[in-house]
LUMZA-281562 format. One line per field, with one value per residue (C-alpha): residue number from 1; x, y, z. Coordinates in Angstrom, 3 decimals. Layout:
<pts>
resi <- NUM,...
east <- X,...
north <- Y,...
up <- Z,...
</pts>
This chain:
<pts>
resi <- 1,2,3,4,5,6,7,8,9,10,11,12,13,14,15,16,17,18,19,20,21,22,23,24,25,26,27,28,29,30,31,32,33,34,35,36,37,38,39,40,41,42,43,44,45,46,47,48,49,50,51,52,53,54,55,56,57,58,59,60,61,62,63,64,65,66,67,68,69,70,71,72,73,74,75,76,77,78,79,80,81,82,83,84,85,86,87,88,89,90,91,92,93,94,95,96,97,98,99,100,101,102,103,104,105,106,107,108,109,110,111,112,113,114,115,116,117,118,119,120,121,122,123,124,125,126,127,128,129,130,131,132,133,134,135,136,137,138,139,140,141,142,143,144,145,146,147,148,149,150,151,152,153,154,155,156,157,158,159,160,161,162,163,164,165,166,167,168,169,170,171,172,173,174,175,176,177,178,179,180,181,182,183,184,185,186
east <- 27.317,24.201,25.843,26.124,22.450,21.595,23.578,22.013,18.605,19.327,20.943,17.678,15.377,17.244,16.966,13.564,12.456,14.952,12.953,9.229,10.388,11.303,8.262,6.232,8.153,8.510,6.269,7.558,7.875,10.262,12.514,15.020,17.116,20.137,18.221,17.578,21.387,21.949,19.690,20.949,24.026,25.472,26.523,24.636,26.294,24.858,21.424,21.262,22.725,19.515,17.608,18.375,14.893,13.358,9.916,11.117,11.267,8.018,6.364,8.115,6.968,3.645,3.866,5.353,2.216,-0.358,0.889,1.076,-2.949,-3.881,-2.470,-4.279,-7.360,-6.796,-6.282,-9.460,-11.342,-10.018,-10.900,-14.715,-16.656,-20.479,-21.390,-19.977,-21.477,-21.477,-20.522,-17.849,-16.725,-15.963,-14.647,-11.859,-10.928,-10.527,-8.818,-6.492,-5.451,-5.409,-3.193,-0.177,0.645,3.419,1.134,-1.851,0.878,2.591,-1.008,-2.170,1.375,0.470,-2.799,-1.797,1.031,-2.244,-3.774,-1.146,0.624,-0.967,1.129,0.677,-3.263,-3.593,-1.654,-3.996,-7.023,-6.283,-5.783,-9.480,-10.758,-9.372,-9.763,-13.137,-13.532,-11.666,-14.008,-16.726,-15.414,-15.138,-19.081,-19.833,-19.226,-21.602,-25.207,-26.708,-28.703,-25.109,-22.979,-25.675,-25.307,-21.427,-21.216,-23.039,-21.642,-17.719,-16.824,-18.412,-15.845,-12.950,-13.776,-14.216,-11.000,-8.798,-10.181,-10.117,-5.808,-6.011,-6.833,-4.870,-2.053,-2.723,-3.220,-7.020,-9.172,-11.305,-14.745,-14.453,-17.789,-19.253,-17.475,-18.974,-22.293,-23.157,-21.631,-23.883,-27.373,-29.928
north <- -3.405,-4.650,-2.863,0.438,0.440,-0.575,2.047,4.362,3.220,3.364,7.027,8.118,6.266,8.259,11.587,10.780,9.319,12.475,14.822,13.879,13.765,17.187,18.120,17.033,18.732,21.969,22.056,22.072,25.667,25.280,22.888,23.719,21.123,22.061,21.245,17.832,17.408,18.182,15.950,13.382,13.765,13.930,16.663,18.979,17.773,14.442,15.362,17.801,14.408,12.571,15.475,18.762,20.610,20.241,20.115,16.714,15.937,16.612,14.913,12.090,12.540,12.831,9.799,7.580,8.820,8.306,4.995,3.885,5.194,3.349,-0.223,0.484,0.944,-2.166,-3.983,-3.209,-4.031,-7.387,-7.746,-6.640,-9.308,-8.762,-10.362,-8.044,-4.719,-2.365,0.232,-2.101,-1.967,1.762,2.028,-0.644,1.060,4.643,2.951,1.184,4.514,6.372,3.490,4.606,8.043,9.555,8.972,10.839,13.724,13.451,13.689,16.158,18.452,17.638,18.634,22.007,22.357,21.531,24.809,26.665,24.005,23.050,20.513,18.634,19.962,18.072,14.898,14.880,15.219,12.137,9.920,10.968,10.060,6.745,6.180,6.913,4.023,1.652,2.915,1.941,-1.821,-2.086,-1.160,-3.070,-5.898,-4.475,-4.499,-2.704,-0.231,0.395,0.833,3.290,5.386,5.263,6.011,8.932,10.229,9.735,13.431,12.997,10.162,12.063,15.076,13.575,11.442,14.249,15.904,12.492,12.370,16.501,15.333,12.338,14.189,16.655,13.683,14.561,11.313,10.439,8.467,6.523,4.400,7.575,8.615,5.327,5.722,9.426,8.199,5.450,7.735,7.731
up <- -3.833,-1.673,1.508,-0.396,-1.066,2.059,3.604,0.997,2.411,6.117,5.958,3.857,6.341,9.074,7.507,6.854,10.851,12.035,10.125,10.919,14.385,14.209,12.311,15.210,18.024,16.062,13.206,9.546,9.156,12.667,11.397,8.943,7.037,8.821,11.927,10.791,9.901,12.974,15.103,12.621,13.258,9.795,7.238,5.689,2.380,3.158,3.664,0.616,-1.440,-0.455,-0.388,-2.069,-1.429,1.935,-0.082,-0.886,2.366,3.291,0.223,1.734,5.199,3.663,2.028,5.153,7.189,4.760,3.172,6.864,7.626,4.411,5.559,8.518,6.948,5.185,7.805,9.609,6.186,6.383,10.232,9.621,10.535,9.927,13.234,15.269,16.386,13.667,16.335,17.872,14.568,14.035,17.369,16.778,13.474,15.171,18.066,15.558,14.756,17.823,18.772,16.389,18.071,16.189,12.820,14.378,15.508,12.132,10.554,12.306,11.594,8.169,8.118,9.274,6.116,4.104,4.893,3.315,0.637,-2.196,-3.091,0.264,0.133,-2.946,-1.976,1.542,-0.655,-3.068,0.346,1.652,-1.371,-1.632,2.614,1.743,-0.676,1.552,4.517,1.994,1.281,4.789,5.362,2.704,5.085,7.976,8.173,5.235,7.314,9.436,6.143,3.967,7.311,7.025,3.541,4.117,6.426,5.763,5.452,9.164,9.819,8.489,10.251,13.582,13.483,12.549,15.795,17.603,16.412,17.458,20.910,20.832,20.096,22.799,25.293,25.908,26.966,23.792,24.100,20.888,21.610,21.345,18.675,16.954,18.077,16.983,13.979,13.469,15.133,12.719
</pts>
């Protein structure tokens, strides 16, 4: 019985990784579910079993790429160390991002279903809120002077690391110092 599920699991987890790398070569609206069948290398009965609408498929891919942003997040709240260089600080959070590459390109392919599903528009919205209060704990253990600033300006921070995972993704040379200190400019 355990194999089943596990089998269960690792043909869903395939379908899934399959179809967000197809999403990122060829965009969501480029990839059909037959495609992913086919770069999975399994039937088309198969996938439709584990997922009969492909707009399940992309509520999952949305929720693989931001449930993987959000540990990240967390992790670089519980690295903060109020000692350090506030602007050090940002840098190595945006870098710990950057770092992950087919997040930032799945993120970004998501972003760009955002603009015209509201279903996935919605679901991207709840995350910025709540990265927003995580990015909040996290000043909370900066400087006070450092962490008003970035709780200010976190539509600011949003805004330029979508751009910062645009470029990544496009294999541009980002200056995330920078980044950090125009961020941080009073």
């Amino acid at each position: 019985m355990a194999k089943k599920r596990s089998e269960k699991g690792s043909i869903k987890a395939l379908i899934l990784t399959t179809a967000m790398r197809l999403f990122q070569e060829q965009g969501i609206h480029g990839t059909s579910l037959n495609d992913i069948a086919a770069a999975a290398s399994i039937s088309k009965g198969t996938l439709y079993y584990y997922y009969p609408a492909k707009e399940e498929l992309v509520n999952d891919a949305v929720r693989v790429t931001t449930d993987s942003m959000t540990d990240l997040f967390f992790a670089w709240v519980s690295s903060v160390d109020r000692r350090k260089d506030p602007e050090q600080t940002i840098a190595e959070l945006i870098e710990s991002i950057l770092l992950q590459k087919d997040m930032c390109k799945m993120h970004v392919v998501i972003c760009v279903e955002a603009s015209r599903n509201e279903q996935v528009s919605q679901l991207l919205a709840q995350k910025y809120k709540e990265w927003s209060v995580i990015l909040e704990l996290g000043t909370l253990k900066i400087r006070p002077r450092e962490a008003e600033t970035i709780c200010k300006r976190s539509l600011l921070f949003f805004t330029m690391l979508n751009g910062c995972m645009i470029d990544a993704s496009s294999g541009m040379e980002i200056n995330i110092k920078e980044l950090a200190h125009v961020l941080l400019s009073a």
